[in-house]
C-alpha atoms as an extended CHARMM CRD file, in Angstrom:
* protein
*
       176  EXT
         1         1  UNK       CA             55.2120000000      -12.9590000000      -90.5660000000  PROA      1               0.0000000000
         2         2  UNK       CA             56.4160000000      -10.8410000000      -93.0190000000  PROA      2               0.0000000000
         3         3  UNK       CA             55.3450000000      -13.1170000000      -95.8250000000  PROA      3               0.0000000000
         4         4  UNK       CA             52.1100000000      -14.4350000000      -94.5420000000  PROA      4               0.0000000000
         5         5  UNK       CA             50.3170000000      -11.3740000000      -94.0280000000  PROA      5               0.0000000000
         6         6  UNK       CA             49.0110000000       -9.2000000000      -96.4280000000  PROA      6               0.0000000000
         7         7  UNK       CA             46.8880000000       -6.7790000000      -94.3210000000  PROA      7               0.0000000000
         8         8  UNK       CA             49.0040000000       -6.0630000000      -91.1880000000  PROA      8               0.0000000000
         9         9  UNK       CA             47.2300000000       -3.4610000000      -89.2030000000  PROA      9               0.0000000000
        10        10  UNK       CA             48.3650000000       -2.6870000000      -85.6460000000  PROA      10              0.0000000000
        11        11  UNK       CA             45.5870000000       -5.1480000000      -83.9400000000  PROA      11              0.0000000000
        12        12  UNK       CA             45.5700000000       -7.9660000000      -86.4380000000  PROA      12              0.0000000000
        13        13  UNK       CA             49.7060000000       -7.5610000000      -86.1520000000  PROA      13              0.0000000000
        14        14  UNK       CA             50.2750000000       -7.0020000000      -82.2690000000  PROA      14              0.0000000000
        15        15  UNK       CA             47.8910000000       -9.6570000000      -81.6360000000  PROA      15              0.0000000000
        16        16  UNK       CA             49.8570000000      -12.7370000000      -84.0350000000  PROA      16              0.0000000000
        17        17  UNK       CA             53.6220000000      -10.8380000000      -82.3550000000  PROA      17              0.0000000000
        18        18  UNK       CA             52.4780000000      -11.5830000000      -78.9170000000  PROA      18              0.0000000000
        19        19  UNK       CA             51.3290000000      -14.7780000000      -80.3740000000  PROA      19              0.0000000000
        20        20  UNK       CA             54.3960000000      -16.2610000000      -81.8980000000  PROA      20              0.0000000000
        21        21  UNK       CA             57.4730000000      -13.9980000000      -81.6990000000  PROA      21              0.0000000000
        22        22  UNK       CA             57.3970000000      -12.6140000000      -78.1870000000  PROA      22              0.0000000000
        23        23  UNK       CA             57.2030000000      -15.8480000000      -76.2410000000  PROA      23              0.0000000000
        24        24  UNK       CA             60.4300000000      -16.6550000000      -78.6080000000  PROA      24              0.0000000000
        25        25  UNK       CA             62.1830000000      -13.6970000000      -77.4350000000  PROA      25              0.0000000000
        26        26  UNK       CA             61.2520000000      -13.3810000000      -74.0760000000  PROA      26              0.0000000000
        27        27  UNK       CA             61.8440000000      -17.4340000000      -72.6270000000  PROA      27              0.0000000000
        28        28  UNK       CA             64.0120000000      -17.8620000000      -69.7070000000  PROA      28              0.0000000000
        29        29  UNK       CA             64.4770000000      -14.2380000000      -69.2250000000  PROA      29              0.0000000000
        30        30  UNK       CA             64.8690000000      -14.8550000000      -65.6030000000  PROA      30              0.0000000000
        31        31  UNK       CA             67.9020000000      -17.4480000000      -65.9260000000  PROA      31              0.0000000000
        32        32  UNK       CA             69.2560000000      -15.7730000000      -68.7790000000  PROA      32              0.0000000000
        33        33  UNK       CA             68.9390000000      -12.0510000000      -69.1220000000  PROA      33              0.0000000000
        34        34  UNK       CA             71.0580000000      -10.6350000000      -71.7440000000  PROA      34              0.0000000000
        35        35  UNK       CA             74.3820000000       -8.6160000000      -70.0420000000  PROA      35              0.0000000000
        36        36  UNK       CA             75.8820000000       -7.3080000000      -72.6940000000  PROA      36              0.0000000000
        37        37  UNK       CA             74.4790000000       -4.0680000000      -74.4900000000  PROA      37              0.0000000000
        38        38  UNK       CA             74.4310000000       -5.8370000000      -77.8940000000  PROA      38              0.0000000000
        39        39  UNK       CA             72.6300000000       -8.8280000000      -76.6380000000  PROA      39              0.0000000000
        40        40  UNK       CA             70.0650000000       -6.4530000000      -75.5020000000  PROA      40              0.0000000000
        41        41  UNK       CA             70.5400000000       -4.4970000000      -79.1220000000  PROA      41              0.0000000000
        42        42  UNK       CA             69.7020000000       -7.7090000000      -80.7820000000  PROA      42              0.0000000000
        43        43  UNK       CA             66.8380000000       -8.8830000000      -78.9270000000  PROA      43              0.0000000000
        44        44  UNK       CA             65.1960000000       -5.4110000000      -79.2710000000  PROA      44              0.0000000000
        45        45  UNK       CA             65.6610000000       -5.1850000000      -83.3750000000  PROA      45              0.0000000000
        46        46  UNK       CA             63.6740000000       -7.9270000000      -83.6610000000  PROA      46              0.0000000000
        47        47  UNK       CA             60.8000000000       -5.7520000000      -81.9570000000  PROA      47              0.0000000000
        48        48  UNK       CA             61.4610000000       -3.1800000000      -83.9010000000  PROA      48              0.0000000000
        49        49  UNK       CA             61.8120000000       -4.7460000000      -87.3320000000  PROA      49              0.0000000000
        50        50  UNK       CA             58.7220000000       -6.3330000000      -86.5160000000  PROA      50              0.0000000000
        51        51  UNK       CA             56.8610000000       -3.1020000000      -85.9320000000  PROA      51              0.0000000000
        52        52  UNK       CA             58.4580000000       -1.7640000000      -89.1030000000  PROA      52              0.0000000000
        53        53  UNK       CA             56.0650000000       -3.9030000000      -91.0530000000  PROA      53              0.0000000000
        54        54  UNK       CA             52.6710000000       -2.4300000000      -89.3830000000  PROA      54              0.0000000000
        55        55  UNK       CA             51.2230000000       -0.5440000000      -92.3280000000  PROA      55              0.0000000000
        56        56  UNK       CA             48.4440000000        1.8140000000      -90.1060000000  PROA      56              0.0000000000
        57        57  UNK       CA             51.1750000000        3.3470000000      -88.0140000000  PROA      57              0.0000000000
        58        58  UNK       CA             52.7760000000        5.6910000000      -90.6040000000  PROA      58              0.0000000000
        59        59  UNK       CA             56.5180000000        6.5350000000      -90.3350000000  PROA      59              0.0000000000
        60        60  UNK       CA             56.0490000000        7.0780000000      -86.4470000000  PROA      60              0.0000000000
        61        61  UNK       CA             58.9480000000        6.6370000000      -83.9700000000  PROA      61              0.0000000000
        62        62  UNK       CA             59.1580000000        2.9310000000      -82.4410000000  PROA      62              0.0000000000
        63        63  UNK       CA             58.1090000000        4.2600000000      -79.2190000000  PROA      63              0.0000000000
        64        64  UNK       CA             55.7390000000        5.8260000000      -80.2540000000  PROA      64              0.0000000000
        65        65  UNK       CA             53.9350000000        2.7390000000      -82.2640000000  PROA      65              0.0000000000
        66        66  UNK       CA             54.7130000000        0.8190000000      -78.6890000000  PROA      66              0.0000000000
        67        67  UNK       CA             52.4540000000        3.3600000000      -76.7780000000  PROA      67              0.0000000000
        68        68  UNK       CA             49.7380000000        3.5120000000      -78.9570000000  PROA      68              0.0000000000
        69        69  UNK       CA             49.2780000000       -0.2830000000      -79.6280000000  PROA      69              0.0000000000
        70        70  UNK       CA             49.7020000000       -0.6730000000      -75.6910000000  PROA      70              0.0000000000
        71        71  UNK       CA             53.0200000000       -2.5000000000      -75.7270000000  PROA      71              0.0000000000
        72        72  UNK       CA             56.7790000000       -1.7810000000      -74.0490000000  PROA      72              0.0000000000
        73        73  UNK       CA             60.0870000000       -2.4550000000      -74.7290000000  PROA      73              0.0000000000
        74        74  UNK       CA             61.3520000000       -5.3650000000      -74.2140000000  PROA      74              0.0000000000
        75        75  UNK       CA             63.8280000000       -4.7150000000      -71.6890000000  PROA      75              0.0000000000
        76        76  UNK       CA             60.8550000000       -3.0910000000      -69.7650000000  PROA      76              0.0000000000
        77        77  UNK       CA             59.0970000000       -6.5110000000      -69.8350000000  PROA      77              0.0000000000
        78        78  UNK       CA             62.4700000000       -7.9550000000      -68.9060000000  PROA      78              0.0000000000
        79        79  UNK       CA             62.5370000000       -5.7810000000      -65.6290000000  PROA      79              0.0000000000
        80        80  UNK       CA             58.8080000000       -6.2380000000      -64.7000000000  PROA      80              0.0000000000
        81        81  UNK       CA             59.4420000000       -9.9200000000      -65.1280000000  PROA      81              0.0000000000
        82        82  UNK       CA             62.6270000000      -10.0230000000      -62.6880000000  PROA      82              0.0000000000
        83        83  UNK       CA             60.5040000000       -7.8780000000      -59.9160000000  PROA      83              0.0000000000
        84        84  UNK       CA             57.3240000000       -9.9310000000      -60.4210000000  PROA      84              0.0000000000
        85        85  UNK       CA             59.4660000000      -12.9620000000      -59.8990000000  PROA      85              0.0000000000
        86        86  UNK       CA             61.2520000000      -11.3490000000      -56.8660000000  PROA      86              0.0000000000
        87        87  UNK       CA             57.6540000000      -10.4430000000      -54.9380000000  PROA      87              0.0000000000
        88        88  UNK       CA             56.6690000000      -14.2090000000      -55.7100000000  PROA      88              0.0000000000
        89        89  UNK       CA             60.1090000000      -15.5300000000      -53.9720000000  PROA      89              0.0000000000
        90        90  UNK       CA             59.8050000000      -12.8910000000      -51.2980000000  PROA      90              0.0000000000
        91        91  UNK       CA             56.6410000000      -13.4980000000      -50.2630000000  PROA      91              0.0000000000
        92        92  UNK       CA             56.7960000000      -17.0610000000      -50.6620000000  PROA      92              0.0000000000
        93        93  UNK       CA             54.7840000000      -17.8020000000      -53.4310000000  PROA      93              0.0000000000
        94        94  UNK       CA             57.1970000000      -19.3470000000      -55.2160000000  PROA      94              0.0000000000
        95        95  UNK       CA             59.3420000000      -22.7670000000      -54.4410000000  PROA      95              0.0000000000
        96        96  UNK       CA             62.4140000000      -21.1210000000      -54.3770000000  PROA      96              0.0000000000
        97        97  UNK       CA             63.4830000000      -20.4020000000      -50.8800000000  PROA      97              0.0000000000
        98        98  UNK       CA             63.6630000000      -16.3310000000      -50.2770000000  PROA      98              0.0000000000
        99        99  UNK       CA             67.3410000000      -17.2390000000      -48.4640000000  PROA      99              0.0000000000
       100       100  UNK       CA             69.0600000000      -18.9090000000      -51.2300000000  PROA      100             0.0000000000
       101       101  UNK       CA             68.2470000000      -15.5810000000      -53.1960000000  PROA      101             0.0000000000
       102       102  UNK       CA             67.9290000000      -12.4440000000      -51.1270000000  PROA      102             0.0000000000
       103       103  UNK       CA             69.5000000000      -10.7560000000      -47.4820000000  PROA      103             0.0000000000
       104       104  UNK       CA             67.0850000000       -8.9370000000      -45.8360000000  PROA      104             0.0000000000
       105       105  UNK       CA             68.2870000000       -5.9670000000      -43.4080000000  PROA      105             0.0000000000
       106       106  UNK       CA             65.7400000000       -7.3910000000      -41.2080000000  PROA      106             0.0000000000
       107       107  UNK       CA             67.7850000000      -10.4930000000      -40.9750000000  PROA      107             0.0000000000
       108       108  UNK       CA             70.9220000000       -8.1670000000      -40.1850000000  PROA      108             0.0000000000
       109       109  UNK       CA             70.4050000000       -6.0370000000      -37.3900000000  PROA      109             0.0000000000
       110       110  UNK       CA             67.4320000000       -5.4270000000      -35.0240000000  PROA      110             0.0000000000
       111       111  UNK       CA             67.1210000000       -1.8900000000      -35.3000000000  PROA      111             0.0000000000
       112       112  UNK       CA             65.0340000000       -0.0920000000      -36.2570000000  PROA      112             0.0000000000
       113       113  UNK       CA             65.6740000000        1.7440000000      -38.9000000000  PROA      113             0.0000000000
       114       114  UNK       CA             64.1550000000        2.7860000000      -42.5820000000  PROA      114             0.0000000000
       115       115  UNK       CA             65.4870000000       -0.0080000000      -44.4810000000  PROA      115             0.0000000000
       116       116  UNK       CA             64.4970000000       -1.9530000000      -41.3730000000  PROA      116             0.0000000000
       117       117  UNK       CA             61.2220000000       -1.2680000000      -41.0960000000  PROA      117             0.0000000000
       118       118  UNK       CA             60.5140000000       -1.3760000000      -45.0770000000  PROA      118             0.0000000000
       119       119  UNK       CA             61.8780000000       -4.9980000000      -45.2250000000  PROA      119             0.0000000000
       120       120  UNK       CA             64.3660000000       -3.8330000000      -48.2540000000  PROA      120             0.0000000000
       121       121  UNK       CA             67.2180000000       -6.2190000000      -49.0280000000  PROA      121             0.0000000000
       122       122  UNK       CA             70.5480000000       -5.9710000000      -49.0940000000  PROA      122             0.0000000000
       123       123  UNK       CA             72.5800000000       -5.5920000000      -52.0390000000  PROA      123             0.0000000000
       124       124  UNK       CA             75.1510000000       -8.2880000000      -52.4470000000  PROA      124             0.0000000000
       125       125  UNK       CA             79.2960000000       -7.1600000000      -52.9610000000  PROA      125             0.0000000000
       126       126  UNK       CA             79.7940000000       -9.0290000000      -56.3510000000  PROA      126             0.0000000000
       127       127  UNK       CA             83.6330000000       -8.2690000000      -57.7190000000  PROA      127             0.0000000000
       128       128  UNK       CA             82.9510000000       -9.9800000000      -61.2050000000  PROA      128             0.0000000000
       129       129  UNK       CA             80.6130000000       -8.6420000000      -63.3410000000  PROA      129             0.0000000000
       130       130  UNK       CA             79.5940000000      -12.0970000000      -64.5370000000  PROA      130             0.0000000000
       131       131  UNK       CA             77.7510000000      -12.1280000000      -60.8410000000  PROA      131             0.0000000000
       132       132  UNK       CA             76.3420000000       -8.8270000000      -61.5860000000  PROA      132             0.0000000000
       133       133  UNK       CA             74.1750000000      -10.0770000000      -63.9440000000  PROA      133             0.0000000000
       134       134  UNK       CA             72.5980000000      -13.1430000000      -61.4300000000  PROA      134             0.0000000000
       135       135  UNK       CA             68.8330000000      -12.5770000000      -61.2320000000  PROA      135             0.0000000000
       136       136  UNK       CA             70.0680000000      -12.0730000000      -57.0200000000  PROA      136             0.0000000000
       137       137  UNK       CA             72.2480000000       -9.2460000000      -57.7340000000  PROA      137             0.0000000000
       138       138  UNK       CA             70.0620000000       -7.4700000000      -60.5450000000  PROA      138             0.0000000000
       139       139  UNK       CA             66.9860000000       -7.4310000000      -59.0900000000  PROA      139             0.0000000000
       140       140  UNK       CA             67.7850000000       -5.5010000000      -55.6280000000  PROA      140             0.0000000000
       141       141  UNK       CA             68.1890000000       -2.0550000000      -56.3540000000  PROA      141             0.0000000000
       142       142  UNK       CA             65.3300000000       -2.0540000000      -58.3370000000  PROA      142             0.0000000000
       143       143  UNK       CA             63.4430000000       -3.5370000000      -55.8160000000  PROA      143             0.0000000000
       144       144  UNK       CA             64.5670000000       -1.4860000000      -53.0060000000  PROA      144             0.0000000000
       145       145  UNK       CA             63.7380000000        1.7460000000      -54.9200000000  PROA      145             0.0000000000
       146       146  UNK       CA             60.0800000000        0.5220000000      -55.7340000000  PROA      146             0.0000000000
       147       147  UNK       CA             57.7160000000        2.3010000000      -53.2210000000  PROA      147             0.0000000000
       148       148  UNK       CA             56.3500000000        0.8890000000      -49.8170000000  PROA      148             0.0000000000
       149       149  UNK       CA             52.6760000000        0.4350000000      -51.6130000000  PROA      149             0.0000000000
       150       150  UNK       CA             53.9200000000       -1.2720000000      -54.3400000000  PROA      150             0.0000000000
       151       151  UNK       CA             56.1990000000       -3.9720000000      -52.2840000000  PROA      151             0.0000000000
       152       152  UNK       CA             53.7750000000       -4.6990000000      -49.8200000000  PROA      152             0.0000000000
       153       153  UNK       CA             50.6620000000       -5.6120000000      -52.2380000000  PROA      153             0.0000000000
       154       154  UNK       CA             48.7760000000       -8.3370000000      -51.3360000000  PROA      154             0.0000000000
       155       155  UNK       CA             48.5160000000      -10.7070000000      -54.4250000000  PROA      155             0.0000000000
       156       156  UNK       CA             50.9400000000      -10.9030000000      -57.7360000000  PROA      156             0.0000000000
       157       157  UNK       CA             47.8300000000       -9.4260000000      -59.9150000000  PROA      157             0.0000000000
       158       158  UNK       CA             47.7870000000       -6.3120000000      -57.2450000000  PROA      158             0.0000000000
       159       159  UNK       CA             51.4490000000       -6.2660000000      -57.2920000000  PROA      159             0.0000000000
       160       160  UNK       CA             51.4390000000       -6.4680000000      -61.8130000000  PROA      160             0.0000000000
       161       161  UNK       CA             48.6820000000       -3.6600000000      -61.1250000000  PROA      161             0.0000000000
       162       162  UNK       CA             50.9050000000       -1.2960000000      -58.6610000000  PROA      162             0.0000000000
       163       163  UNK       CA             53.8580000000       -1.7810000000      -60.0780000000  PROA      163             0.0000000000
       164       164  UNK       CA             52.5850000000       -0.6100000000      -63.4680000000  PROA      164             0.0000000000
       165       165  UNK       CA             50.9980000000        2.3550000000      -61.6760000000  PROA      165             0.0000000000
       166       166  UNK       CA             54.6670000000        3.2740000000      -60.5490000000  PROA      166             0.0000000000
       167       167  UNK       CA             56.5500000000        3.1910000000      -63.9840000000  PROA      167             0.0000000000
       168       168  UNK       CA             53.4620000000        5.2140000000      -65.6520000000  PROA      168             0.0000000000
       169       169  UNK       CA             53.6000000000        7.4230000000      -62.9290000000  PROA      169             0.0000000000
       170       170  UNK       CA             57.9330000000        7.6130000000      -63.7420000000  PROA      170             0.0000000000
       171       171  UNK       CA             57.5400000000        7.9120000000      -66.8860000000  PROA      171             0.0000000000
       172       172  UNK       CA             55.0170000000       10.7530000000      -66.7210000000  PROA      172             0.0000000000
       173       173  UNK       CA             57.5480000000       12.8570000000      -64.4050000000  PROA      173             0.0000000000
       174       174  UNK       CA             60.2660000000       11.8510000000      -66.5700000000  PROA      174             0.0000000000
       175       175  UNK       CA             58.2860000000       13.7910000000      -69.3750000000  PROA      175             0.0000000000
       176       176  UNK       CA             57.4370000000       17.2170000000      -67.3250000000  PROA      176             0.0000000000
């Protein structure tokens, strides 16, 4: 990219990066998500090596050149990905069978309690941190901690929609 353009201006740039290089960097990202924090390192220098090269940004902070062309990190996208593909298995929009995958506590007991009632899942015991790392094991906890109105949407766009809603709304109480 480097040596094919000559003007590289944040939407000329950012349009030919989602293009060609994300798709690259981001395939299989379900079955294979990067465990170990240089993996992660790696994939994200890429990113930011790439934004290095956009000439209208100035010598802004990489985060910073993210939020104002509209873009994440890619471990971000990573983690939206894994929850999008968890409400599509959940809710059985997917083929994948929601049992081979996830517990429910629903499934559990028949009380009714919180986690009852909110149809969370249950996290599974995993001893070796290989099985950590299983799209099953990851995605719970971050499921479980997403909020009642973003779980429960009624479509994947309304989900996509909500769930973005929730990390801006993190990120901006992160920030005060």
């Amino acid at each position: 990219m480097k040596r094919t353009l000559t003007y590289r201006d944040s939407k000329v740039f950012v349009g030919i990066y989602k293009q060609y290089t994300r798709p690259i960097l981001e395939f299989g990202v379900q079955a294979w998500n990067p465990a170990k924090v240089a993996d992660v390192k790696t994939l994200e220098s890429v990113q930011r090596r790439a934004f290095r090269l956009v000439t209208d940004q100035g010598d802004a902070r990489y985060e910073d050149k993210l939020n104002r062309v509209g873009m994440t990190t890619l471990e971000s996208r990573r983690r939206r990905g894994d929850q999008i593909e968890a409400f599509k298995i959940i809710n059985d929009m997917s083929v994948l069978k929601k049992t081979d995958f996830f517990q429910f506590v629903q499934d559990r007991h028949d009380i009714d309690t919180r986690s009852h009632s909110d149809n969370l899942l249950v996290p599974e015991k995993c001893r070796l941190n290989l099985r950590k790392n299983f799209f099953s094991c990851r995605t719970v906890n971050d499921w479980n901690d997403l909020p009642y109105w973003v779980r429960f949407s009624s479509s994947v766009n309304e989900f996509k929609n909500n769930y973005d809603k929730f990390v801006e709304l993190q990120l901006l109480d992160n920030t005060m």
